[in-house]
C-alpha positions, 0 to 999 in steps of 0.5 A: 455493502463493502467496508472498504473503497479503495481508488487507484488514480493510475491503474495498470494493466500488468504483464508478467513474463519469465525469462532464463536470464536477461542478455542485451544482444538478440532476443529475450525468449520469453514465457508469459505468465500472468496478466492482470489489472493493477494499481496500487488500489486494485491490489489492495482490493485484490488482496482485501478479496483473497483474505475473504473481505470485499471492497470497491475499487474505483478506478480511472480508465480509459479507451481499449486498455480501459475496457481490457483493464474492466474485462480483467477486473470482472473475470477475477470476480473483483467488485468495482467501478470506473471514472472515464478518461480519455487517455489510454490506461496504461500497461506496465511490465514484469520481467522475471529471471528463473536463473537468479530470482531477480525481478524488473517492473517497468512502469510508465507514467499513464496519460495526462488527467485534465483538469475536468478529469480531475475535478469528476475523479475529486466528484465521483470519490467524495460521493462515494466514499462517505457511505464507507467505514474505509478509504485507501488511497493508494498508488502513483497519480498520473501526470496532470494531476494537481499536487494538492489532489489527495488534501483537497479530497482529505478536507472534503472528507472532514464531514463524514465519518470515513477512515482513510488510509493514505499510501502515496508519493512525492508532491501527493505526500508532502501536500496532505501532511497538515490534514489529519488523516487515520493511517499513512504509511510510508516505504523507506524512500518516502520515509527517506525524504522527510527525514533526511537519512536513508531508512535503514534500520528501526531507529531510522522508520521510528523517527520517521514515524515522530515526523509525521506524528508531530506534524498531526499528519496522522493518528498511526502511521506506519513505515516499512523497513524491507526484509527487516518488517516495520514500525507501526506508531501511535501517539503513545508507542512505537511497535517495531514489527520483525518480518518473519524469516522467510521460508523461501528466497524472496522473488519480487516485492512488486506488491508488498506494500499493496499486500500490507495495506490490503490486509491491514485494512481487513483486519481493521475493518473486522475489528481488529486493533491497529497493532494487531492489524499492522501485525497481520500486514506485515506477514502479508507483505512477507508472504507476497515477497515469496512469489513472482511478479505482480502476484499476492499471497495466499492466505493460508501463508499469511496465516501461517506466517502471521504467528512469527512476527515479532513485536518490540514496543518503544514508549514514545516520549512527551514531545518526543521527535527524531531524536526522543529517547525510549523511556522503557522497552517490552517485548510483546509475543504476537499470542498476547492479549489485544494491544494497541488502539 
């Protein structure tokens, strides 16, 4: 049995292709790459699948593009289960530029959820996550979907003894933020709008972090801060996780996110310590950034990597908010002893 579902509300099928360079008249010759089933949850489970792990992917689909996303799914061997919709599933795009390294995903909304597709999905997760340690919750929800989607699930949730991991967006977020969950992690926009600042530096992700710790949102949250790393709070300490310097030229940060939360949990569910997981996932989501389009790392990067993250912990404050002062700093190298919760 699994130690981790994940649920992807709006999965994707992926195309990847690879062009010299994009020009706006004529046409962009094109050379397939890769195509793949995709979703915030799905990469997590993918990227839980490369480290070694297993878990569930549940997943709405529907129509052709439903059973191709199924087919793709079955052929790389990941273990999941679909809640029929009626919509087509959708398809999103990867243009890849070989010339300049830079990388364009397109991705529409997805079809419209009804309300009694909605209620099934609420049904179908809620049955099966209480026999789970984990649960992340990750990725764009379709539209229909009703905001306080991801709180009604967290409040049927209470009962049962499941962790859950929340990586979503907009009205998804700010309607979840007075139910306790076990981790939320936030990208720089997300983190952004709560703040009301642009996210461009430690300080900025660490108060970002108090917000969501002083609104009990969570018990860790973590939010990232690009080629920079992360911050990784808990209700003692800030950690401030410096990416390792890559040894390559980044190519797409499509899945970094996805690969961070995928390796994070692993590691949580093997045991590991929250700051020693977040470690892990910041490594991870640097060794995605390497490659191109919609692809995730390998784990003998990751491991290689892993090694070259940098943790700076901040001693959080009583009461401490956006403004809270360090009462002391201490560098701690990742070969240390087991730290964190």
């Amino acid at each position: 049995m699994p130690a981790i579902l994940t649920v992807t509300m709006n999965p994707t099928i992926d195309l990847t292709v690879e062009v010299d360079r994009l020009i706006s008249e004529g046409k962009n010759r094109a050379r397939l790459r890769t195509v793949q089933a995709g979703g915030g949850g799905i990469n997590v489970a993918r990227c839980v699948h490369r480290l070694g792990g297993t878990a569930l992917a549940l997943h709405t689909g529907g129509r052709e593009t439903g059973g191709r996303l199924d087919r793709l799914l079955n052929e790389e061997g990941l273990a999941h289960r679909r809640i029929e919709v009626d919509g087509d599933t959708r398809e999103a795009f990867v243009v890849g530029e070989t010339q300049t390294g830079h990388s364009f995903h397109i991705v529409p909304a997805g079809a419209t959820l009804t309300a009694a597709e909605s209620e099934r999905c609420m049904a179908a997760i809620c049955d099966a996550a209480q026999r789970f340690p984990y649960l992340v919750i990750s990725g764009s929800v379709p539209p229909g979907l009703r905001p306080d989607f991801c709180a009604e699930l967290v409040r049927r949730m209470r009962p049962y003894d499941t962790r859950i991991v929340l990586d979503i967006a907009g009205a998804q977020l700010r309607e979840v933020l007075h139910d306790r969950v076990f981790l939320i992690r936030l990208d720089r926009r997300e983190a952004s709008a709560l703040v009301g600042r642009p996210i461009d530096g430690f300080a900025a992700a660490r108060a970002a972090n108090d917000h969501l710790l002083g609104l009990g949102a969570a018990d860790h949250t973590i939010t990232t801060v690009g080629a920079l790393g992360a911050v990784y709070s808990d209700h003692i300490a800030h950690h401030q996780l410096s990416a390792p310097p890559p040894p390559l030229p980044p190519r797409s940060d499509a899945c970094a996110g996805d690969s961070l939360i995928g390796a994070l949990t692993y590691r949580l569910a093997e045991g590991d310590p929250c700051l020693r997981a977040c470690e892990y996932g910041v490594a991870a989501a640097a060794a995605t950034v390497l490659l191109p389009g919609t692809e995730v790392f390998q784990r003998s990067t990751v491991d290689a990597l892993v090694g070259e993250v940098r943790t700076q912990t901040v001693v959080r404050g009583i009461g401490a908010s956006s403004d809270f002062a360090p009462l002391r700093q201490r560098q701690t190298a990742r070969s240390g002893g087991d730290r964190g919760p």
